[in-house]
MIDOSE-1310 file (N, C-alpha, C; in nm, 2 decimals, decimal comma, always signed):
residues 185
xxxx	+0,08/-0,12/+0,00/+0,00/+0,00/+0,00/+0,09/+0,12/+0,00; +0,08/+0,21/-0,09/+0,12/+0,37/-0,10/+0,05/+0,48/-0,05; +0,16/+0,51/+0,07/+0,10/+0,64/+0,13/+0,10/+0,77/+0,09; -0,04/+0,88/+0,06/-0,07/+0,98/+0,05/-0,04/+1,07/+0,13
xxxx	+0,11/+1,13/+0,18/+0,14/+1,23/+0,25/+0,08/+1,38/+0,23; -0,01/+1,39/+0,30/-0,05/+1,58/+0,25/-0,02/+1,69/+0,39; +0,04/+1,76/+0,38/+0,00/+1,86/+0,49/-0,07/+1,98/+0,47; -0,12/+2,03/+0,62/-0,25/+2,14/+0,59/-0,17/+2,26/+0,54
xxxx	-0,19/+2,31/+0,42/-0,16/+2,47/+0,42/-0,26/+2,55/+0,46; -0,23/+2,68/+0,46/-0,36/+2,81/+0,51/-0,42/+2,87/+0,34; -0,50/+2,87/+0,34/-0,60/+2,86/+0,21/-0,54/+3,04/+0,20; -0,48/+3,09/+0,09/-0,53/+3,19/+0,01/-0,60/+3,28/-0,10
xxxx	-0,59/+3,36/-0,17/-0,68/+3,37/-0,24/-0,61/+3,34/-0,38; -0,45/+3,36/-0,34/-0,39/+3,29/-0,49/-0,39/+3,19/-0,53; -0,41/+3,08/-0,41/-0,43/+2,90/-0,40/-0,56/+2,87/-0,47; -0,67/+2,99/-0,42/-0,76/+2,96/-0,50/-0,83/+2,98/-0,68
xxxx	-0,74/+3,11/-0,64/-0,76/+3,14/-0,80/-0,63/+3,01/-0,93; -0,57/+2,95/-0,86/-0,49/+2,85/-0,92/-0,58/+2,76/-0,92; -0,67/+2,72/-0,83/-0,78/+2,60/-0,83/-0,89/+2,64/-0,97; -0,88/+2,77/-0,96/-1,01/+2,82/-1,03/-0,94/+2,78/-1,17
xxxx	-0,86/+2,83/-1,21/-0,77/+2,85/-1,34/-0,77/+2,67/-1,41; -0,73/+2,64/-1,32/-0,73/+2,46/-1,34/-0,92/+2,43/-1,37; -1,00/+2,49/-1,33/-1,10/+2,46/-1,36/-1,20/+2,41/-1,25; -1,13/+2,42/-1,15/-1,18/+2,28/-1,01/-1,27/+2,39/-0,89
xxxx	-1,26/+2,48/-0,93/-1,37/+2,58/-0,83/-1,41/+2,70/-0,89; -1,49/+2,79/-0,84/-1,53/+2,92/-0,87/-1,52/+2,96/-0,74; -1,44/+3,08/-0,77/-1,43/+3,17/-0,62/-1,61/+3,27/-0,66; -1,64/+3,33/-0,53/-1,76/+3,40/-0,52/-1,68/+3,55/-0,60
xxxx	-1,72/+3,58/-0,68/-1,74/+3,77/-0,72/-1,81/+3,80/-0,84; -1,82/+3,93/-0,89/-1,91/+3,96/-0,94/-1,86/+3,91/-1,08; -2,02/+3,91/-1,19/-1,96/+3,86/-1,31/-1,93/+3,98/-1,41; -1,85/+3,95/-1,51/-1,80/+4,08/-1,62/-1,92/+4,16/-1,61
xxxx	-1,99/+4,09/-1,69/-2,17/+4,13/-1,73/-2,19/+4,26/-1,62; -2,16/+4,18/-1,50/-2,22/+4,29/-1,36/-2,17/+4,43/-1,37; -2,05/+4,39/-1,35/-1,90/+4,45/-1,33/-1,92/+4,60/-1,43; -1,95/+4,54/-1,55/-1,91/+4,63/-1,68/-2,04/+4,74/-1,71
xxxx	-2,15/+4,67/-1,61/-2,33/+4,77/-1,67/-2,29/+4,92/-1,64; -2,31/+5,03/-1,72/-2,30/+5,16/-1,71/-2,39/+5,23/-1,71; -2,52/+5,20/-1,72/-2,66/+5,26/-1,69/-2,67/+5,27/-1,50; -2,76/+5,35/-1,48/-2,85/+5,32/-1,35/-2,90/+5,20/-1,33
xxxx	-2,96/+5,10/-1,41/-3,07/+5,04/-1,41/-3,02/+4,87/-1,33; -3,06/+4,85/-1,24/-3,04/+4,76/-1,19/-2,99/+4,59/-1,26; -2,93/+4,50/-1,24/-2,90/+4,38/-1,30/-2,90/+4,26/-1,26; -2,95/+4,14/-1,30/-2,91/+4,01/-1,24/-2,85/+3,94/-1,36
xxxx	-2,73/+3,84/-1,33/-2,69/+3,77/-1,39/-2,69/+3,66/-1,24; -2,67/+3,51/-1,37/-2,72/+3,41/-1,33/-2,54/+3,35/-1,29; -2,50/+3,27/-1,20/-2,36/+3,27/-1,17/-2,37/+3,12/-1,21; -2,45/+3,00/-1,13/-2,49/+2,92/-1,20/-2,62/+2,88/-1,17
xxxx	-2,72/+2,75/-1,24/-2,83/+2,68/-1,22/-2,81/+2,55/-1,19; -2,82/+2,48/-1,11/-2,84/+2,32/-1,06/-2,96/+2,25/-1,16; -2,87/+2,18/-1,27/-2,96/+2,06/-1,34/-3,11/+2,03/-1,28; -3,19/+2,02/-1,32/-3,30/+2,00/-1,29/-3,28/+1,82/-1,19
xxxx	-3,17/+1,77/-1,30/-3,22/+1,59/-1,17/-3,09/+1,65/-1,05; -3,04/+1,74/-1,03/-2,96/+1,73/-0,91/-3,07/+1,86/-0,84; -3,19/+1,91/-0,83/-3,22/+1,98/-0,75/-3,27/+2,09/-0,85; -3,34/+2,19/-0,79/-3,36/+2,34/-0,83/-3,34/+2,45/-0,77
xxxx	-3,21/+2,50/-0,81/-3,14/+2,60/-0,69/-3,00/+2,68/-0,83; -3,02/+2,78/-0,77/-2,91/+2,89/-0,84/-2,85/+3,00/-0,77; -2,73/+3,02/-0,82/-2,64/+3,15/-0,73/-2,62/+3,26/-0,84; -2,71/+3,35/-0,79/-2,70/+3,50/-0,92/-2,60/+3,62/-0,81
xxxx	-2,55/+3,71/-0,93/-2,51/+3,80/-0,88/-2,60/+3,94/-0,92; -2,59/+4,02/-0,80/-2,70/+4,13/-0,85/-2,63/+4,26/-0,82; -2,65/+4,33/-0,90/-2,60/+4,52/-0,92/-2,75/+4,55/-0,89; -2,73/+4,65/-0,78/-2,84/+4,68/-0,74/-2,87/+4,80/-0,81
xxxx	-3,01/+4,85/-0,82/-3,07/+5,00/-0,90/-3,00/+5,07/-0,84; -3,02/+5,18/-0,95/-2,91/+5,29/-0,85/-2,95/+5,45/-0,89; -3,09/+5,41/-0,89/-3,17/+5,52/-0,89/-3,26/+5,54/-0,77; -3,25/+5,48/-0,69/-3,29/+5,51/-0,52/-3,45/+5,47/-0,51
xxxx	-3,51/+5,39/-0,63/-3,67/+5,39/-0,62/-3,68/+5,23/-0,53; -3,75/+5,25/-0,45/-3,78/+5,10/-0,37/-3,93/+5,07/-0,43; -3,92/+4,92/-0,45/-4,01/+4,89/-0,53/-4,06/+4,74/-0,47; -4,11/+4,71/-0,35/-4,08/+4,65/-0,25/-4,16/+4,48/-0,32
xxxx	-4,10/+4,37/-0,30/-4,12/+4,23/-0,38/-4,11/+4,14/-0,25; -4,23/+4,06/-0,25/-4,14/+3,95/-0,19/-4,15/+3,81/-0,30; -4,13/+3,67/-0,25/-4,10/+3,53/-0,28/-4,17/+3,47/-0,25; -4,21/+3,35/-0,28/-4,30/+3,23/-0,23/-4,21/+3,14/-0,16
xxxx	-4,06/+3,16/-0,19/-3,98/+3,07/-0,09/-3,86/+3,15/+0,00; -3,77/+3,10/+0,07/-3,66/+3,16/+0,07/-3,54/+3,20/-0,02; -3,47/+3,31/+0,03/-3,38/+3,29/-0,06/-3,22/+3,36/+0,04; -3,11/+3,31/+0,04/-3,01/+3,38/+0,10/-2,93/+3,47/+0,02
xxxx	-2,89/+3,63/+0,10/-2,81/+3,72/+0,11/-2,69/+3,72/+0,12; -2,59/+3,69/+0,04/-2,44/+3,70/+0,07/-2,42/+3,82/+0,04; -2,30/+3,90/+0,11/-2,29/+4,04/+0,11/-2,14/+4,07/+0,11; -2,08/+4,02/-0,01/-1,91/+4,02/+0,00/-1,89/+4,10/-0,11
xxxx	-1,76/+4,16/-0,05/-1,69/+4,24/-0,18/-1,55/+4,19/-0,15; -1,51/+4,17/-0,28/-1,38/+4,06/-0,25/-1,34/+4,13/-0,43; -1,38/+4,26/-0,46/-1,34/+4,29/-0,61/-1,22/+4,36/-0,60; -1,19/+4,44/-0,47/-1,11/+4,55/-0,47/-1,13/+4,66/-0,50
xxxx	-1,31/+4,69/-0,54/-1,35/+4,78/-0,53/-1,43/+4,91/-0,45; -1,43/+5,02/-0,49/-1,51/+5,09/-0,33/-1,64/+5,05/-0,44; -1,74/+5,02/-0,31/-1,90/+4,99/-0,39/-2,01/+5,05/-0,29; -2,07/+5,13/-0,32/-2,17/+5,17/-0,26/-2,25/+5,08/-0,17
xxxx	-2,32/+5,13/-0,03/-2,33/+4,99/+0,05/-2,46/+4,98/+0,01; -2,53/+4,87/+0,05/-2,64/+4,82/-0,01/-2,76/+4,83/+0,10; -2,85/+4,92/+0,08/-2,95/+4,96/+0,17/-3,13/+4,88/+0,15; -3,14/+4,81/+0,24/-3,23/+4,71/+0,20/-3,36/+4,75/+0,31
xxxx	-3,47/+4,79/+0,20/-3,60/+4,77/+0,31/-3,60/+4,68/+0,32; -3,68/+4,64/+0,47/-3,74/+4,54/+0,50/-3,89/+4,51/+0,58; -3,97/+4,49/+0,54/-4,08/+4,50/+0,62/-4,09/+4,38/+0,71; -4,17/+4,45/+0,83/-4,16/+4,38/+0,98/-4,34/+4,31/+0,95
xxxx	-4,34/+4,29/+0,83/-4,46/+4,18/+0,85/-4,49/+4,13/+0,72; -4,57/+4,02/+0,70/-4,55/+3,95/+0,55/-4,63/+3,98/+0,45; -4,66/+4,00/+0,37/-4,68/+4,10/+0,22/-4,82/+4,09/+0,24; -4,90/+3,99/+0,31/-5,04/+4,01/+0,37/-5,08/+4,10/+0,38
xxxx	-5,02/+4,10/+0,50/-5,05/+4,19/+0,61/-4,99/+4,34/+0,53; -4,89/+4,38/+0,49/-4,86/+4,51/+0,43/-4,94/+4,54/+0,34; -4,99/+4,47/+0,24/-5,08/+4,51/+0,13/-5,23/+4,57/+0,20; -5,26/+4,49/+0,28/-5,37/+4,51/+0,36/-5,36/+4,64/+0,44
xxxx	-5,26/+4,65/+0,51/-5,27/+4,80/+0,52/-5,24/+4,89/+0,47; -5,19/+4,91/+0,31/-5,21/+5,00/+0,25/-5,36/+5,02/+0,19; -5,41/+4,89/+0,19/-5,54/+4,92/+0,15/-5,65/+5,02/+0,22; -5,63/+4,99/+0,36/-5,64/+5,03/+0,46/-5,63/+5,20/+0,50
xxxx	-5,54/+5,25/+0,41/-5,48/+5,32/+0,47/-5,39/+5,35/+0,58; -5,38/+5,22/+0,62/-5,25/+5,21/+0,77/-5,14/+5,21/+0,76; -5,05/+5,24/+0,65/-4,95/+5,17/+0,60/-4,84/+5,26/+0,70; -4,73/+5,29/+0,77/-4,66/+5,41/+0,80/-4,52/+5,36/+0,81
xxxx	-4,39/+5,42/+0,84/-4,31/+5,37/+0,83/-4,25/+5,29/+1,01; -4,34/+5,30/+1,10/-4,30/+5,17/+1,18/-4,31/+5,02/+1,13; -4,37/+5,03/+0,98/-4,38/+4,91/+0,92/-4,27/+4,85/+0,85; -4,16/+4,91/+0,86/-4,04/+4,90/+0,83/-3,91/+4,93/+0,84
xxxx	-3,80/+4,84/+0,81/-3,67/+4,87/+0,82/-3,63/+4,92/+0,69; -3,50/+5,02/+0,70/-3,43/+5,07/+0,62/-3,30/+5,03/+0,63; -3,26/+4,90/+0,63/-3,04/+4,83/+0,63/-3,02/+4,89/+0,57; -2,86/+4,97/+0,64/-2,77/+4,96/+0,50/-2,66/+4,83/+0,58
xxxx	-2,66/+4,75/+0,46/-2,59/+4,62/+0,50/-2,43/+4,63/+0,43; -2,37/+4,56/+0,55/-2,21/+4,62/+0,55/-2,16/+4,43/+0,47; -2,05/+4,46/+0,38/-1,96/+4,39/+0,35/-1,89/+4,34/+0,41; -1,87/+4,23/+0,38/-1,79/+4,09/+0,45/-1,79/+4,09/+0,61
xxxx	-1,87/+4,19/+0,64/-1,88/+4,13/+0,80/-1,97/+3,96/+0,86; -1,85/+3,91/+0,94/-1,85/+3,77/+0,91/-2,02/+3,78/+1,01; -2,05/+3,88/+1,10/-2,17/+3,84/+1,16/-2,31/+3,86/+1,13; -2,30/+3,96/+1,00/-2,43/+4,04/+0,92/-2,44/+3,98/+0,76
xxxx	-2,31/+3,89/+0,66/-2,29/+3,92/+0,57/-2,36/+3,84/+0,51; -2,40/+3,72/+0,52/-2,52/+3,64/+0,48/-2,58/+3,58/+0,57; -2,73/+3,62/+0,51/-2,86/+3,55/+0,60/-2,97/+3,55/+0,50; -3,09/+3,48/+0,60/-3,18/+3,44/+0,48/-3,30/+3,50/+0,47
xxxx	-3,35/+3,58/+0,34/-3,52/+3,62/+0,38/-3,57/+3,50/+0,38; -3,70/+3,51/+0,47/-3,77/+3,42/+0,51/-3,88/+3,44/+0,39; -3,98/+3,34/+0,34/-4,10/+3,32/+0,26/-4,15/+3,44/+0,25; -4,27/+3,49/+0,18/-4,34/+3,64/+0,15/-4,31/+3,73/+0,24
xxxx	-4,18/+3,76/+0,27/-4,14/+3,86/+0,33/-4,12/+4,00/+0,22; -4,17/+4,13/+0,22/-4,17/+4,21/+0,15/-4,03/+4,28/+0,16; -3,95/+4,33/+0,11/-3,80/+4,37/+0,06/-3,78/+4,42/-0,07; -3,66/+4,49/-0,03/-3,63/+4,58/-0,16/-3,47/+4,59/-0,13
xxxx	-3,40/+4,58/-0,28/-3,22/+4,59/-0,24/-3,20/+4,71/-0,34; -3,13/+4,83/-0,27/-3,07/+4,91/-0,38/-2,95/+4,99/-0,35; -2,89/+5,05/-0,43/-2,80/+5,11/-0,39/-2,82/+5,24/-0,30; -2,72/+5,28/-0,19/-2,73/+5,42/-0,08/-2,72/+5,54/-0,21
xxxx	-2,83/+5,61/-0,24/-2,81/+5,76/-0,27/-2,65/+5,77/-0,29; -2,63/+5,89/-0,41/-2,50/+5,93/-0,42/-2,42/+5,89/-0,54; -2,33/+5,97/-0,53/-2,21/+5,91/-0,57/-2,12/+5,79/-0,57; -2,06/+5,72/-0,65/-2,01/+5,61/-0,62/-2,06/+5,45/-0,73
xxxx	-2,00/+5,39/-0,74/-2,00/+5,25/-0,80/-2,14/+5,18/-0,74; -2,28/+5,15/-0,79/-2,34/+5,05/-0,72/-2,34/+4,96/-0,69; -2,38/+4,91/-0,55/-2,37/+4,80/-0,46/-2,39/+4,69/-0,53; -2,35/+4,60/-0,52/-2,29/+4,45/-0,60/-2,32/+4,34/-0,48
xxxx	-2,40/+4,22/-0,46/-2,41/+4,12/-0,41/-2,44/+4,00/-0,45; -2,48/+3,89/-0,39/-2,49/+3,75/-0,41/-2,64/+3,69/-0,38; -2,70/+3,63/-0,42/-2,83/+3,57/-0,42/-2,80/+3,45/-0,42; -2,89/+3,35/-0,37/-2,90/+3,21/-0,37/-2,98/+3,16/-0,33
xxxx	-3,08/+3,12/-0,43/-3,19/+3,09/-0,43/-3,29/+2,96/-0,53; -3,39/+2,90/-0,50/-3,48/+2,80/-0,61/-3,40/+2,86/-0,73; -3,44/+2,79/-0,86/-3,39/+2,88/-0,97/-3,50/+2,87/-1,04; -3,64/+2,86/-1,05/-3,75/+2,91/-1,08/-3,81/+3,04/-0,98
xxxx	-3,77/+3,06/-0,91/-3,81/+3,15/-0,80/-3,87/+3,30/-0,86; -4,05/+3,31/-0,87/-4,13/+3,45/-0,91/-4,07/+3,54/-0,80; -4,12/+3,64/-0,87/-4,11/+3,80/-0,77/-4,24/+3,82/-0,77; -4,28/+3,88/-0,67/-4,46/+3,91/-0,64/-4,40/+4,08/-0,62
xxxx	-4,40/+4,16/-0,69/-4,47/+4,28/-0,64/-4,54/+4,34/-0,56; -4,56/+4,43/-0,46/-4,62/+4,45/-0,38/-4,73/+4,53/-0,44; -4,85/+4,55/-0,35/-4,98/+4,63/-0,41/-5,01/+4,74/-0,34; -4,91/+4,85/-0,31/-4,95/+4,94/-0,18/-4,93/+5,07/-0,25
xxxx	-5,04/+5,11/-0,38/-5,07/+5,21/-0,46/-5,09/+5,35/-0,34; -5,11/+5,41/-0,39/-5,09/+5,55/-0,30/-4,97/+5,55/-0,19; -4,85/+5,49/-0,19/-4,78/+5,48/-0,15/-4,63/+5,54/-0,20; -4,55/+5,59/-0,11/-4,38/+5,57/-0,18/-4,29/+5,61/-0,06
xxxx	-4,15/+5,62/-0,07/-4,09/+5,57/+0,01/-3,95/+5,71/-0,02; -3,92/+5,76/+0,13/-3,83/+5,87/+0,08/-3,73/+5,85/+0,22; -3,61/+5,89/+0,15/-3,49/+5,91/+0,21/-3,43/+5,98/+0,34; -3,41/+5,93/+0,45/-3,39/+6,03/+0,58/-3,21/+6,05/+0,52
xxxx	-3,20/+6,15/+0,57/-3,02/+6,17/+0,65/-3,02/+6,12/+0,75; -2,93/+6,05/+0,83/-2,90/+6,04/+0,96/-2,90/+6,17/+1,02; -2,87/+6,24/+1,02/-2,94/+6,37/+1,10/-3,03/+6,40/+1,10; -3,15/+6,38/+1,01/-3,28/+6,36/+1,00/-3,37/+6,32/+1,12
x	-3,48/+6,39/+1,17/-3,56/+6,32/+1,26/-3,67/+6,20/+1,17
């Protein structure tokens, strides 16, 4: 019998981009496609799709709008948030409503006229922090991802999610959504 001597090295990013080059992984970052959009208008590119007989699940990369309109969607399933920047670039942070109840119940009170902003969060969600940087929306949770107002390169993230996965739109007409400063009351 012939022994396999290996010892541990410490993983870096050039070990891996040699893994990648050989063909044997994909490191996470954004794709050219993403990288290169020079409009405002927001983007998804597909990173990959899982064959239909091994499952239904996909990892997209998304350039968020970067015209500041929130246009709030939820999903019929989950889907997870990875929040890395690993380009070398400065990227605008990525400011995410969130509503504190499920697209039921929000639609209904705009119907209502109840709708007000204790009904929601405004994230701005920070890069590669190992305790915030990915997590998962939960089912018809209503959400919106875009870039912070301003100047600057728009925010760039990770999706992973079903890979038939609808967007539902939300229905809270007489409604819209405007920008505080932190100095702002």
């Amino acid at each position: 019998m012939k022994t396999i001597k290996l010892k541990p090295i410490n993983i870096t990013g050039k070990i891996l981009l040699r893994l990648e080059k050989k063909g044997l992984i994909r490191t996470l970052r954004p794709t050219a496609k993403v990288l290169r959009r020079a409009v405002r208008a927001g983007l998804v590119d597909t990173i990959y799709s899982s064959p239909v007989e091994h499952g239904t699940h996909k990892l997209i990369c998304v350039r968020s709008d970067d015209g500041g309109r929130i246009a709030l969607n939820s999903h019929p399933h989950n889907e997870e948030f990875i929040m890395i920047n690993n380009t070398g670039l400065k990227l605008k942070p990525v400011l995410m409503a969130v509503a504190l109840s499920k697209y039921r119940d929000i639609e209904r009170k705009a119907r209502e006229g109840r709708l007000a902003s204790k009904d929601f969060l405004l994230l701005r969600l920070k890069y590669n922090d190992h305790k915030t940087c990915v997590f998962t929306m939960l089912k018809d949770t209503p959400h919106c991802e875009i870039s912070e107002p301003g100047r600057g390169r728009p925010s760039i993230f990770f999706v992973s999610e079903p890979a038939n996965l609808p967007m539902r739109y939300l229905d809270i007409a007489g409604y819209t959504f405007a920008f505080l400063r932190d100095t702002d009351k």
